[in-house]
C-alpha positions in Angstrom: -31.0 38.1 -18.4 -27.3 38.5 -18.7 -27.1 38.3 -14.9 -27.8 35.0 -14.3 -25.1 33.4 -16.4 -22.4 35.9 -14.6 -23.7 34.8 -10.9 -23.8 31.0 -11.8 -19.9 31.8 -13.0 -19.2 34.3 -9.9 -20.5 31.2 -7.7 -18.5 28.5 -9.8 -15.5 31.1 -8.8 -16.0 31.6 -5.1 -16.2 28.0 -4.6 -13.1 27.0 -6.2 -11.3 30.0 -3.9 -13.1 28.4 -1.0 -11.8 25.1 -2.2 -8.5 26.6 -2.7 -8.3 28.0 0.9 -9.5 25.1 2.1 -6.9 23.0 0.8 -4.2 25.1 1.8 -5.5 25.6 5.5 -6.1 21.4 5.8 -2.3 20.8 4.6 -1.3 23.3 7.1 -3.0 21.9 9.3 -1.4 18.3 8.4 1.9 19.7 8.6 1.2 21.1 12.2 0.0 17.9 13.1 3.2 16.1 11.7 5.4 18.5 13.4 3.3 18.0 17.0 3.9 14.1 16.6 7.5 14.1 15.3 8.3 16.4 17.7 6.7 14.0 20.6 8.8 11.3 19.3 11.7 13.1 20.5 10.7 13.8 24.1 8.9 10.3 25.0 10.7 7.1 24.5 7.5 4.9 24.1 6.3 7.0 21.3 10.0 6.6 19.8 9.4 2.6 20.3 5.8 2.3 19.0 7.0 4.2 15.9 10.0 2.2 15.3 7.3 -0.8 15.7 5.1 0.8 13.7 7.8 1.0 10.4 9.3 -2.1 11.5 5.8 -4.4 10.6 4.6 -1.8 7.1 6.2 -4.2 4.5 5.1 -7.3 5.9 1.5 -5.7 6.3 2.0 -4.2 2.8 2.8 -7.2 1.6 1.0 -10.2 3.3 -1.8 -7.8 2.0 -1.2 -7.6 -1.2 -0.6 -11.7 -1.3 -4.1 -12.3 0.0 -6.2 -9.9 -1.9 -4.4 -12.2 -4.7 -5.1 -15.1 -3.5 -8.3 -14.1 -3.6 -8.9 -12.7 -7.2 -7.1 -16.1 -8.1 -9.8 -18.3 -7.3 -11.9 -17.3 -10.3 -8.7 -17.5 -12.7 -9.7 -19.9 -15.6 -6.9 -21.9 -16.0 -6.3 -24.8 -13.4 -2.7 -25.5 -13.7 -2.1 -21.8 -13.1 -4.3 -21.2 -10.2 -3.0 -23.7 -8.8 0.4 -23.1 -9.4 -0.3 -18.9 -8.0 -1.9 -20.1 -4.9 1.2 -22.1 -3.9 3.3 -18.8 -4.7 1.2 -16.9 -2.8 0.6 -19.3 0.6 5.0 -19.6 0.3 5.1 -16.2 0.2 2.5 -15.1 3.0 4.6 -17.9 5.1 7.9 -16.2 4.4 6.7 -13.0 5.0 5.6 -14.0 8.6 8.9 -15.7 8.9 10.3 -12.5 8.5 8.3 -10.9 10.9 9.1 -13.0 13.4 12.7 -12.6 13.2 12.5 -9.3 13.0 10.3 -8.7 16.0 12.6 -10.7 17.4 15.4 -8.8 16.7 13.6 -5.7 17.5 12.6 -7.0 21.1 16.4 -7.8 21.9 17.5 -4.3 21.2 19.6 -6.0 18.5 19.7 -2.8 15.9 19.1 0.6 16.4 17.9 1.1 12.1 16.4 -0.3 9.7 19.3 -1.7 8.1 19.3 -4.7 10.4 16.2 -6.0 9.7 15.6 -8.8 7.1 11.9 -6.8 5.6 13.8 -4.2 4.6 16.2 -5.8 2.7 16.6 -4.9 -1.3 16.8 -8.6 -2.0 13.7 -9.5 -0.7 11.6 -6.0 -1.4 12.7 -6.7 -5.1 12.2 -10.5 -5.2 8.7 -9.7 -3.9 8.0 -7.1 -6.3 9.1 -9.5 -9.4 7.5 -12.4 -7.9 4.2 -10.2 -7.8 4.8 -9.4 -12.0 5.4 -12.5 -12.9 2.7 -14.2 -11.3 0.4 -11.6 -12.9 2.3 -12.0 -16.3 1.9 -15.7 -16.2 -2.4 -15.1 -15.2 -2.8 -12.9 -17.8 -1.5 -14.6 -20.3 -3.5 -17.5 -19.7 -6.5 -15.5 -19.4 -8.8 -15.4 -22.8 -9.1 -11.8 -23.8 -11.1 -9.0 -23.0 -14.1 -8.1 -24.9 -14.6 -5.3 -27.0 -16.9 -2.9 -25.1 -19.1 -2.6 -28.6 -19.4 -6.8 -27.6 -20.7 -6.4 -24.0 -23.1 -4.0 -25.0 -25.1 -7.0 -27.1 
């Protein structure tokens, strides 16, 4: 009888090693990987370009992102003035962000800067005005928002 108890803990134990080794073999892995395509990036200048393009569009995908899945959510916001208010923020914003984009692209495309410091999407300014803008928006929603119900409420 006293077996039974010690294998279901002995098996418990064996899969968390397995898990364990696992893990450690898959980030090695990973790392390998990394290495293999950092180190192609050196060697192959289209590689070098596509990353570079790659980095150069992550904010504005990041972002325009973010401003949509908003816009989205807003549309069942219970105060008028607000969502209408938000949705105007958030088409401004999407518009700017392309803006950005563009320029940027076409600064890339010219061969105008070899980092990232040349390009307007990677700007503090903007990162942080674009952050802020994001809070207070959802400050502004939530405060206009009724509050929550208790859960001991929804369950009635």
């Amino acid at each position: 009888m006293a077996t039974a108890p010690l294998n279901k803990y002995l098996a418990l134990l064996v899969r968390l090693a397995a898990m364990v080794i696992i893990f450690v073999i898959l980030l090695a892995l990973l790392m390998l990987g990394l290495r293999f395509i950092f180190g192609l990036v050196g060697y192959t200048k289209w590689v070098s370009v596509l990353y570079s393009a790659i980095v150069l569009a992550l904010p504005t995908v990041f972002f325009i992102s973010v401003y949509t899945l908003y816009f989205k959510r807003t549309i069942h916001h219970p105060s008028n003035p607000v969502r209408i208010i938000s949705r105007i923020i958030f088409v401004l914003a999407i518009i700017s962000w392309i803006t950005i984009f563009v320029l940027d692209a076409r600064n890339f495309l010219t061969g105008r800067y070899e980092d990232i410091e040349g390009y307007l999407s990677f700007e503090v300014y903007i990162l942080a005005a674009n952050v802020s803008l994001l809070f207070l928006v959802a400050i502004f929603q939530a405060l206009t928002t009724g509050p929550e119900k208790d859960w001991r409420d929804r369950a009635r």
